[in-house]
Structures are given as structure tokens and as C-alpha cells.
N, C-alpha and C positions, 0 to 999 in steps of 0.2 A: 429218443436219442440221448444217448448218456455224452454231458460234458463234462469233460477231464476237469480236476481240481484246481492244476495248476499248469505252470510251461512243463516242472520235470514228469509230471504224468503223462502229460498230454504226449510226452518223446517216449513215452514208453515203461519209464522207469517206476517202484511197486511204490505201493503206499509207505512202506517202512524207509526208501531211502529220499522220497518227498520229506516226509516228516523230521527227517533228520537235517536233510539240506536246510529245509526255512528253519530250522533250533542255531546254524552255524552262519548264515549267509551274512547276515548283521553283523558278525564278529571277524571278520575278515584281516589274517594278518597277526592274530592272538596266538598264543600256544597253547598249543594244542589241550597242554592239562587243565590249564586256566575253563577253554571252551567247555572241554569235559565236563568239569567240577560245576559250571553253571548250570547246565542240561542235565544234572545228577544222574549222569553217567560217567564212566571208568572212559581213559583213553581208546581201550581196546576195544569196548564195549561200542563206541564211536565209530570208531573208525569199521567195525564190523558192516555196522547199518552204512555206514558211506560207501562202503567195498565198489558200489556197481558206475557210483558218483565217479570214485578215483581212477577205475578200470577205463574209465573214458578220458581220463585227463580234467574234468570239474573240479575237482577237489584234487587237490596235492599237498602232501606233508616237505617241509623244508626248512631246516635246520631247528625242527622242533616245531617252529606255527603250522597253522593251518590256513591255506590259502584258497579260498572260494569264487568261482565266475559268480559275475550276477545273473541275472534272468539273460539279460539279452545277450552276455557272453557268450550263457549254455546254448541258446541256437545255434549262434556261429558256430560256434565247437561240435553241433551237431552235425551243421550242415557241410562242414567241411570234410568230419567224418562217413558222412554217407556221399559224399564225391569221391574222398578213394576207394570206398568202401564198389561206387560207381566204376572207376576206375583199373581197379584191379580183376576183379569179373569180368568188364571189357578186355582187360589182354588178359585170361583167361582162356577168353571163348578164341581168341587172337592163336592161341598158344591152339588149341583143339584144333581149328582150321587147317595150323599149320601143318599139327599132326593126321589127319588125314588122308596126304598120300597113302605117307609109311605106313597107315592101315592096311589099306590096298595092294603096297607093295609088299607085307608081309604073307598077303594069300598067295601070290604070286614067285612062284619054286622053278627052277629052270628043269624041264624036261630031262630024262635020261641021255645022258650022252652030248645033251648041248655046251657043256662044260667041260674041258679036258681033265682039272682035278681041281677037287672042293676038301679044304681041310678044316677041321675044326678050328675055333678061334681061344688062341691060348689062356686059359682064366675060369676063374668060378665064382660065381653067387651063393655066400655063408650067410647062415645066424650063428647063433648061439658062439662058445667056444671062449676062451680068454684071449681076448684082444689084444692085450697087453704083450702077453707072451709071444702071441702070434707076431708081432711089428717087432719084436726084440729078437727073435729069431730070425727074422728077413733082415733086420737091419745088419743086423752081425756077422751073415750071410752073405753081404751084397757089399759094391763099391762104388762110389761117386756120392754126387750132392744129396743131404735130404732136403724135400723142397715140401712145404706146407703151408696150406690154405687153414686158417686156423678162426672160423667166424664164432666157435663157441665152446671149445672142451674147453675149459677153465675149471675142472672140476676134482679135489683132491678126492682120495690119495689117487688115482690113476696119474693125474699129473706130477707128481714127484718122483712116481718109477721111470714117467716118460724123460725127464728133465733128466735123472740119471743115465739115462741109455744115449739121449743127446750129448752130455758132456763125457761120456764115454769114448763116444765116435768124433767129437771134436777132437779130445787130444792125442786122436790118432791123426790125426792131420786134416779129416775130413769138414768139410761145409755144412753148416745146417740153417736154410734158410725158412724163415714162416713168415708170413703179410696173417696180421692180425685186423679185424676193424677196429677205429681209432676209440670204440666205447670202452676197450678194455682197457683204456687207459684210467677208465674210473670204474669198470669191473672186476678187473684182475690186475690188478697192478703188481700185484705179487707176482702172480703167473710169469707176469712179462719180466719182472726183475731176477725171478729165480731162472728163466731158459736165456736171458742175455748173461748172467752170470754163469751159466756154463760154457757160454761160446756162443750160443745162438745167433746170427744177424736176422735183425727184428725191424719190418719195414707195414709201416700202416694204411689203411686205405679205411672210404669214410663206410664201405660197406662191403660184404663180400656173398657171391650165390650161393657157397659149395662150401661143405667141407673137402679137402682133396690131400692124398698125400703122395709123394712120388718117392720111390727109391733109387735113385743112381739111374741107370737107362733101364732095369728090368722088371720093374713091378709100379705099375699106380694104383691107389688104392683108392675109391671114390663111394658114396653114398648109391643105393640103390632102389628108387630112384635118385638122382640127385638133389642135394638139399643137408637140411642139417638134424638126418638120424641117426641112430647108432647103427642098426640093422634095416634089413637084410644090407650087405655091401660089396664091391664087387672087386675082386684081387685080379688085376689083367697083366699079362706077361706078355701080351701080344704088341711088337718092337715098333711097331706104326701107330699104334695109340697110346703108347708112355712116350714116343716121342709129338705124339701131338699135343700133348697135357703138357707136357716139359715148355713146349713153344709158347702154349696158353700162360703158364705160371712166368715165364720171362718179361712177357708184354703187359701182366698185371705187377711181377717186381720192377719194371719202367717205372708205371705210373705211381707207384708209392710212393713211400714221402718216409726215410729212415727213422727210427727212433733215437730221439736225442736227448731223454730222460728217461733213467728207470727207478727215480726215486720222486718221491712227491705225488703231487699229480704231473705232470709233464705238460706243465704248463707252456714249453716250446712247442711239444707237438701239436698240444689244441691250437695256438697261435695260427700255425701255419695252417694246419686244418678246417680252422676258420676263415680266413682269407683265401684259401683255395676255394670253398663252398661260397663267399660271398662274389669271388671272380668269378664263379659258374651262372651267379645269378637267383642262388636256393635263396627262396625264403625264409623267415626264422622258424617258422612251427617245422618243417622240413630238415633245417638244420638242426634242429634240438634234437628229434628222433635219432638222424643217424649218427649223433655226436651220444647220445647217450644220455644227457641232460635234459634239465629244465627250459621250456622257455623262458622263464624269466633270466637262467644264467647264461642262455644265449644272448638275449638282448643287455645283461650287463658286461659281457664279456665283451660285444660289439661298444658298447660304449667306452668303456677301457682301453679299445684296441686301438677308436679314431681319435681318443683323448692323448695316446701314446705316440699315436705317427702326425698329433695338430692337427686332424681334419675335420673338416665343417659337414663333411657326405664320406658314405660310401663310397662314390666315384673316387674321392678322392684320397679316399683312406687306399684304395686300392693302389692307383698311381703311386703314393708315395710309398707303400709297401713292396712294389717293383722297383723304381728306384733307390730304396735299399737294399734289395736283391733278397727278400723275403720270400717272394714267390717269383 
């Protein structure tokens, strides 16, 4: 029987990023170059061998230091990770189950004649092609609101042509709505500054499933499958499912929460974004993911928050965050 060296073996992890962990673990909180220069290695050189460390959240770089769990950190942190890791498999299988009819029901064609008339369904499944072009011709083409589910293009230059075509269609009178998740407040913050300075109404949520995009009442544009690829995609014209997407994007522009800075970081909207997650009852490791951050600037942020509104608890950071009418 071979015994693991250490806790990070024993989880799995190789010899090269043990050895690097116990070179850094002691120095907890140093910058990064300092740590480096002791271990006569380069920063990059470092953090190379840490890569599988930091891929897990063990090791995190922050504002230059380097910040290291200790041993019995790294379990927790493991063990938490192989609960959702638990978790998400579970609705997985949750999700296949579900799907199973519609297996069924797909073999299942209605005989000749049972039907008075079967028409095809208005739309097509693309790859390839220039996207770009394609959504600037539909948009140009078409009339009413654009409404956009937007969890991740932030990516130039496609985004600068898009930005132009939206403030295109803005100052012809039209609406362009997008609910971004609240991470891009410290992902793209450009993104969000440059499509609200064309006109965009820009409303955030702490997460979102889909990429999705709608055209006025005749065209929605969605991932295929759903989710967040670029390809294959599915252009539907069919007037009962752009208008059930249109329903779906209203009930999620409810639930958002507007953008009330596009400069800085937007420090109002994390505010609120944070006391909406703390009123739901998230935890901090929880809240850090879908906020985007660190845990450690979730829990200073919560500190800052209940030091701002005088509270001694959360319960009661909350109450009085209601009774200023913050949330």
C-alpha cells in the first residue's frame, strides 16, 4: 500500500504542485515576488507549478500577495468542492430523467391522416457564417425592442460593432434592453459603460442560464443547445416561441436590479447585490462565485456593509437595509 506524502497528494494533486504548496504555505499573505525570489523561482515560474493549487481556489493571487489555505483549509475546500461537484451530477441525472419522455415522444409520429395539417416550424439551426453581419441585418430589418440575455460576450472587437448597431437602433427611437450577470461589473465594465452609453437599459442579475437574444416580436435567437456557445444556434421566426421568450425575458427583467453605475466598479450595484444574496440566505463561498470575487472581498465587503447600516448581525444588517429602502 502506497501512502500519500501529504494532505495535497493524498487529494489528488502531483508531486510538482505539493512541492510548491509546502515552498509557499508558511508565507502566507507576502507578495507574490518576495515569495518567488525565496524559492529561487520567477513569479511565473510559481505560479505555473501552483496552476492546479489556484484552479481550485487554494492558492489565490490578490492585489499582488499570495494567499494560501493551510492543510486543514485545503479539505474543507475540497470537500465542499466534491459536494457540488456531488450536486450538480445529481440534477444532471435529475435533468436526463426529466428528459426521457420526450425520448419516447420523439419516436412517436402521428399516423397518416390523424392530423388535419402539419406545417413545418418557422427557423434553422446554423454554424459557421459571420454573426455579426447576420444580427445587423435582422436588426435593421426588424421593429420593436432588442431584448438580451448577455451571461458572457464581452469580447472585443465583435463588441464594438455590436455597441454600434445598438446605438444605431437607439437613436431611431427604439429600446435595447440586456440583463447582464452582476460579475461583469468587474469583468467588463467597459462593455457595460460603452452599450449604456449608447442607450442601452442595462439591468443585472446574480446569474443567468442562456445566452438569448430577441428581435422585436419576429426573430429569437438562442444557443443550441441552450447555454453559453457560440455555435451551432437556432434563428426561430415561429410567433408562439418569440413570444414565449419575450414573456420569459420580462419576468427575469422584474427580477433584476437596474444599473446604477457605469463608471468605477459600481460599487451601488454590488451593494445591493449583496444584500439581495445575503436576504436569500447565500452563503459567502456562494456569494463570491456568482458575484465574481474573492472570498475574502465578500466577507470584507459584508463587513463594510453591517459597519455602514450600525449592525451587530446580518439579521440585522438586513432590517435596517429594508428600512432604508435598499432592498
Amino acid at each position: 500500500m502506497v501512502i500519500p506524502d501529504s494532505v495535497i497528494t493524498a487529494l489528488g494533486f502531483g508531486k510538482t504542485a505539493d512541492r510548491a504548496y509546502h515552498q509557499v504555505v508558511s508565507q502566507n499573505g507576502r507578495e507574490l515576488v518576495s515569495i518567488a525570489s525565496s524559492v529561487l523561482r520567477t513569479p511565473e515560474e510559481l505560479l505555473r507549478d501552483l496552476a492546479p493549487l489556484v484552479e481550485r481556489g487554494i492558492v489565490r493571487v490578490e492585489d499582488s500577495r499570495l494567499f494560501v489555505l493551510t492543510p486543514a483549509e485545503v479539505v474543507v475546500r475540497m470537500v465542499e468542492i466534491s459536494a457540488e461537484s456531488a450536486a450538480a451530477a445529481h440534477g444532471r441525472l435529475e435533468a436526463v430523467a426529466r428528459a426521457l419522455p420526450h425520448l419516447t415522444a420523439s419516436n412517436v409520429r402521428p399516423a397518416a391522416g390523424e392530423l388535419a395539417e402539419v406545417q413545418p416550424v418557422d427557423g434553422e439551426i446554423s454554424s459557421g457564417g459571420q454573426p455579426v453581419e447576420l444580427l445587423a441585418s435582422l436588426i435593421r430589418g426588424s421593429m420593436g425592442d432588442l431584448l438580451w440575455l448577455r451571461p458572457d460576450q464581452f469580447h472585443k472587437p465583435r463588441e464594438d460593432a455590436m455597441a454600434q448597431i445598438v446605438g444605431e437602433q437607439v437613436a431611431k427611437g427604439r429600446r435595447s434592453r440586456a440583463i447582464y450577470p452582476v460579475r461583469a461589473l468587474h469583468e467588463a465594465a467597459d462593455t457595460l459603460a460603452l452599450r449604456a452609453s449608447v442607450g442601452e437599459e442595462i439591468r443585472l442579475l446574480p446569474q443567468l442560464p442562456t445566452r438569448m437574444f430577441i428581435i422585436g416580436t419576429t426573430h429569437v435567437i438562442l444557443p443550441e443547445p441552450l447555454g453559453f456557445v457560440d455555435e451551432p444556434r437556432s434563428l426561430v421566426r415561429q410567433r408562439g416561441w418569440v413570444e414565449a421568450m419575450t414573456l420569459w425575458f420580462e419576468s427575469l427583467w422584474e427580477k433584476a436590479s437596474p444599473l446604477t453605475s457605469t463608471s468605477g466598479r459600481g460599487a451601488g450595484d454590488m451593494r445591493g447585490f449583496l444584500l439581495q444574496q445575503l436576504a436569500a440566505g447565500a452563503q459567502d463561498e456562494q456569494i463570491a462565485r456568482r458575484l465574481g470575487v474573492s472570498l475574502r472581498t465578500v466577507r470584507r465587503r459584508v463587513a463594510d456593509l453591517m459597519s455602514e447600516l450600525g449592525a451587530e448581525s446580518r439579521f440585522q444588517a438586513g432590517v435596517e437595509a429594508a428600512k432604508r429602502g435598499w432592498i
